[in-house]
Phi, psi and omega in degrees: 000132185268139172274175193289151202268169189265191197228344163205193189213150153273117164250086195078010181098001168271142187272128190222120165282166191226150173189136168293099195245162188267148207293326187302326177295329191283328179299306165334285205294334222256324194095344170304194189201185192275323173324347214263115181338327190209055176319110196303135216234273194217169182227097204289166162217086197315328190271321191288332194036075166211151173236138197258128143288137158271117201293335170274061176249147178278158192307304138337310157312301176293356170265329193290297183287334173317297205282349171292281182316313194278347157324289164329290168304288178312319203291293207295335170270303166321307173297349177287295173314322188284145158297311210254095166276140185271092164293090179268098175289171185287350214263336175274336163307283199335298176303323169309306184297306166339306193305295202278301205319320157290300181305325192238007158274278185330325180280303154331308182296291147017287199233348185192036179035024171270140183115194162262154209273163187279000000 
């Protein structure tokens, strides 16, 4: 059974919406297009403060990618915060966020039930 999927998030006492878009609209927000090797699962859009989902994702998929984005977001507000900003080009976030991102999701899940159970 899928839960009400959410409609925003608190982040530092800021409200940032998330909302579950169709793979055309995320080419819109991302600018990719269907050629692209690795069509973007979701997205932050930092001024708007909001994060984009694909909506034909399994429920699972979406949490996986929710907690991806909110990765993001914590990298981009810890350096927002900081005196000593961290230069990430994108393609070095990715890896990083990759990296960590399946491991501390499954612990989250786990242990605190964020997401749907595995």
């Amino acid at each position: 059974m899928a839960c009400q999927w959410l409609k925003s998030i608190d982040v530092d006492g800021e409200t940032w919406a998330v909302k579950l878009v169709t793979t055309k609209q995320m080419e819109k927000v991302t600018g990719q297009d269907k050629t692209s090797d690795r069509p973007a699962l979701g997205c932050i859009a930092y001024d708007e403060r909001t994060i984009y989902i694909r909506r034909n994702l399994s429920e699972p998929q979406r949490w996986s990618t929710l907690h991806h984005e909110l990765m993001h977001l914590a990298l981009w507000k810890a350096n927002e915060s900081s005196e000593y900003k961290m230069k990430l080009d994108q393609p070095a976030e990715e890896l990083l966020l990759n990296r960590l991102d399946s491991r501390l999701y499954r612990l989250l899940n786990r242990n605190f039930g964020f997401g749907p159970p595995e």
